[in-house]
N, C-alpha and C positions, 0 to 999 in steps of 0.2 A: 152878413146873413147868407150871401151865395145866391145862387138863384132858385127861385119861390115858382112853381107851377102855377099856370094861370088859367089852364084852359084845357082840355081831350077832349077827343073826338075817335070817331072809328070811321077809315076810309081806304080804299083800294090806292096805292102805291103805285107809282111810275116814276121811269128816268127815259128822257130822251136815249135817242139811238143816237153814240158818237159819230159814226159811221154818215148816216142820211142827214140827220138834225131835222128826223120831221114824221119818224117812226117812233113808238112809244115801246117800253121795254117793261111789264111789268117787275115789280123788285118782291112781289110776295103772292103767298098761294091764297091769302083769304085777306078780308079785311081786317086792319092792325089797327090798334090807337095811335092815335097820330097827341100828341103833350104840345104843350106852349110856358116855356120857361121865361124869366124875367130876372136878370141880374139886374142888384139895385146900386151895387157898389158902382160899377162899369156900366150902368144903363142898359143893354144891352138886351136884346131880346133871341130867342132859341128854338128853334124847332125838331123836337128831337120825335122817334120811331123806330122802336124795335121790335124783328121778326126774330120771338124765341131769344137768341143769347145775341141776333148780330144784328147794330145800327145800321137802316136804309135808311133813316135822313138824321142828318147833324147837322143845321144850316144853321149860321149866324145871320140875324136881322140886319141887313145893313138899309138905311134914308135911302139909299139910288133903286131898292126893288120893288117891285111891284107885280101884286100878285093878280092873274088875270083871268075871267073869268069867259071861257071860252064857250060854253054849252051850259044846261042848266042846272048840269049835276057833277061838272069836271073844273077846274080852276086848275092852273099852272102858274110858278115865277121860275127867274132864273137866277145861281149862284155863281158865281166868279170863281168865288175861292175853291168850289166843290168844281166847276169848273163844267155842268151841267142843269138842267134842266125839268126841275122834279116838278110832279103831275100829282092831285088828288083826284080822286072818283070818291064821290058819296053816295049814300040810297037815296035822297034825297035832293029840293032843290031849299029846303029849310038848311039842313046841314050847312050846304052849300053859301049860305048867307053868313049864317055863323059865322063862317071861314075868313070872309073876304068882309067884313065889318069892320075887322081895325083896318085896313085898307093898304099902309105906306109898308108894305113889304117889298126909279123907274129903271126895267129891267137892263142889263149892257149889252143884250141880245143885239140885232139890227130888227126891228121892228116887223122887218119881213116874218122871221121865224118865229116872232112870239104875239107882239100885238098886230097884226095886218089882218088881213080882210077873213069873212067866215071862210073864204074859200082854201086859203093859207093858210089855217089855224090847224094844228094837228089834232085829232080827233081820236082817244084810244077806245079801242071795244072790251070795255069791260066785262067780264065772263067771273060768274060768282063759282069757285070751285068747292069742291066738298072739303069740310074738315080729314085730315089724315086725319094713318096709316102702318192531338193525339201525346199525350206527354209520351217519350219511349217509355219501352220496360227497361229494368237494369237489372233482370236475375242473371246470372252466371251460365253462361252456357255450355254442354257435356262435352268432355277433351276430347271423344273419337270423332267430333263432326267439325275439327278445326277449319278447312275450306269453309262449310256454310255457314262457320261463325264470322270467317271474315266479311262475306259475301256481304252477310246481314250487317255487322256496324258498318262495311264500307258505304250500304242505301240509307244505314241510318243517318250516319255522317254527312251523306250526300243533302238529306233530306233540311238534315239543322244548319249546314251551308247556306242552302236557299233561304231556310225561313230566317235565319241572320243578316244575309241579306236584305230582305225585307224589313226586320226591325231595327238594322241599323240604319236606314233609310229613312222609315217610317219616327226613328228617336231624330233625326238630325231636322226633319220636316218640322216636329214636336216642340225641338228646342230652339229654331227659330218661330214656333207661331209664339212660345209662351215669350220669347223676348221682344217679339210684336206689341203682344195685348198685355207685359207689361208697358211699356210706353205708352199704348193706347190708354189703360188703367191709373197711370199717373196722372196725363193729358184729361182724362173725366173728372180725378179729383181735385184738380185743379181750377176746372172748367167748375165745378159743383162749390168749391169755396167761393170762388169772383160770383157766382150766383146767388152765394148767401149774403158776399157783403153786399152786393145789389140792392137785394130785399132788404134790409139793415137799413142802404143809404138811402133807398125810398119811403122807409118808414119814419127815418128822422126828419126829411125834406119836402117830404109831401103833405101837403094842406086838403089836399081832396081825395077823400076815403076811397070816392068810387073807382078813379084812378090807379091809386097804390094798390087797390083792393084787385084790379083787373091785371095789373102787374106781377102782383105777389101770385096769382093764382095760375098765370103764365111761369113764373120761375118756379115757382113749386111742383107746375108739373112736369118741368124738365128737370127737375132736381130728381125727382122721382124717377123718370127714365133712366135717368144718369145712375143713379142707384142699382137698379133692376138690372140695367148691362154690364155695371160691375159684379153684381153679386152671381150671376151668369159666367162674366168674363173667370170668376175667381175658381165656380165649380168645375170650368171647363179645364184650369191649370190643376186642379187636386187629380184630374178624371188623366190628363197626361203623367202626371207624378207617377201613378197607378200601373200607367203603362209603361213610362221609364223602369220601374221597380221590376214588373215584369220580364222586361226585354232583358233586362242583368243575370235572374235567375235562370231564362233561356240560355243565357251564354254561360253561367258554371256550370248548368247539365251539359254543355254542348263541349265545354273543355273535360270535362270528368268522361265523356264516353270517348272525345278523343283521346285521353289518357290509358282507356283500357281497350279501345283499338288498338296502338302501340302494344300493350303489352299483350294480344292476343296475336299482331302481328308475329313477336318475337316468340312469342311458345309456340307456335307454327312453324317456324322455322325450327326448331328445337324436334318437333314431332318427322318432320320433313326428312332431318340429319338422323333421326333413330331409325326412320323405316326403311332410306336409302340402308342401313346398316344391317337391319332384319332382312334385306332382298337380299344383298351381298351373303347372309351367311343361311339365307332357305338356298340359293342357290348353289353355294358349295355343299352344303350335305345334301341336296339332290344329286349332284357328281358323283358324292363319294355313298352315297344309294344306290346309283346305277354302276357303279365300281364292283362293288359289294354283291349284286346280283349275276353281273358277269359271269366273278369266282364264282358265287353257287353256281351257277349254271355249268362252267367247266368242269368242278367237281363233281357234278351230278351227270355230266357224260364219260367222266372218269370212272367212277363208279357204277354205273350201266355196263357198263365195259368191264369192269370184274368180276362184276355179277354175271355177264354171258359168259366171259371162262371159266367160270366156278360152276355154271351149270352145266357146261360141256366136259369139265372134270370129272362131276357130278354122275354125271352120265354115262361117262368112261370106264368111271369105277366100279359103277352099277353092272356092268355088260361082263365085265371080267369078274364080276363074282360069279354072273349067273353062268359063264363058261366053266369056271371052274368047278 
């Protein structure tokens, strides 16, 4: 048969301090059900208590414990094998009867630390808490402004450098969170299956509704978290995808404008070597301009100069008509 539930309760959780052996330690943030199991094959009897998914008490009954009731609303025993000292607090001093009725849970403590006087008795203060808790442009730019064409892709260059930086950073950030919170994501559905067989193995085992009923509705509501933080964890990897996808397209525009930097580079140089060669040949037919004005000019004081013999010939000839 296994062991058969015999008994829950709701109570405030403690473990002695390793440390002191005489300070109390709470082990939960609100009052938990505390179960009382009953193997019949092994006789044996069980005290089990779970906060949410994790055991603060799994104590086997052993004839030598005894469970002791220190105040009217606190009881403690001690375990060996756990190897401390677990505490109940109840609201009550009824609860509290409940509790210590079957009685033979004697402790291997020294009697100082567990059954000795009120004054040696450790004493926890119970405190009830609250329930949690710019894309560039890519037109073509005019051949005569080759300088500010480079000027421009070299800021633009400059500019998808930085922000490459940045997304290549911002992708390696991305690609370790999403291999994070898959493992995290795994870890939940794994966490959320042992949940389910939980509920499963408490519903074939358990004999008292209100029990299973107060269990089921604790693991269901953690199923449910568990749920909500994947379904979260899962939008937060589509919303990086998104951004991966992005950060790719950033980098073919960013090699395509490095692509035609280069070859605005090179046609600049090409315009560079034609103009060195336009200078070289304005400059010799400037030469051969002021060559060329020279001769007119010397020819034109050549010719001033036979134009005044010619009019003094001129003039010659005139005079010796009129003599004659």
């Amino acid at each position: 048969m296994g062991e058969q539930p015999i008994f829950s309760t709701r109570a405030h959780v403690f473990q002695i301090d390793p440390n002191t052996k005489k300070n109390w330690v709470p082990t939960s943030k609100h009052a938990v059900t505390v179960s009382y199991f009953y193997d019949s094959t092994r006789n044996v009897y069980r005290i089990i208590s779970l906060d949410g998914s994790k055991a603060i008490i799994n104590s086997t009954i052993t004839p030598n414990m005894t469970f002791t009731k220190t105040s009217q609303k606190f009881g403690q025993w001690a375990d060996s094998r756990a190897n401390t000292v677990y505490g109940l607090g109840f609201s009550s001093e009824h609860h509290l009867s409940k509790e210590s009725a079957g009685g033979d849970i004697q402790s291997p403590l020294t009697p100082e630390s567990i059954n000795g006087t009120d004054d040696e008795r450790v004493t926890p203060e119970v405190t009830q808490n609250s329930e949690p808790r710019a894309e560039p442009t890519q037109n073509a730019l005019p051949f005569t402004h080759s300088s500010t064409i480079s000027k421009h892709w070299e800021a633009e260059l400059a500019t998808l450098k930085g922000n490459n930086a940045k997304l290549t950073a911002a992708l390696l950030e991305s690609t370790a969170n999403v291999k994070q919170w898959k493992q995290q994501l795994a870890a939940y559905q794994e966490e959320a299956e042992r949940l389910h067989k939980r509920v499963t193995e408490l519903e074939c085992v358990s004999s008292q509704a209100n029990a299973v009923h107060t269990h089921k509705t604790e693991l269901n509501q953690t199923i449910q978290e568990l749920e909500s933080t994947l379904k979260k964890k899962e939008e937060e990897i589509e919303g990086l995808k998104q951004e991966i996808n992005n950060a790719r397209e950033l980098q073919a525009q960013r090699d395509s404008l490095t692509q035609k930097l280069q070859e605005v580079e090179i046609r600049n140089k090409d315009l560079e070597g034609q103009l060195s060669d336009l200078e070289q040949r304005l400059e010799k037919s400037q030469n051969e301009q002021e060559a060329f004005r020279n001769n007119l000019k010397t020819l034109l004081e050549i010719l001033d100069g036979k134009i005044f013999e010619l009019t003094e010939l001129r003039d010659n000839l005139a005079k010796l008509i009129e003599c004659s």
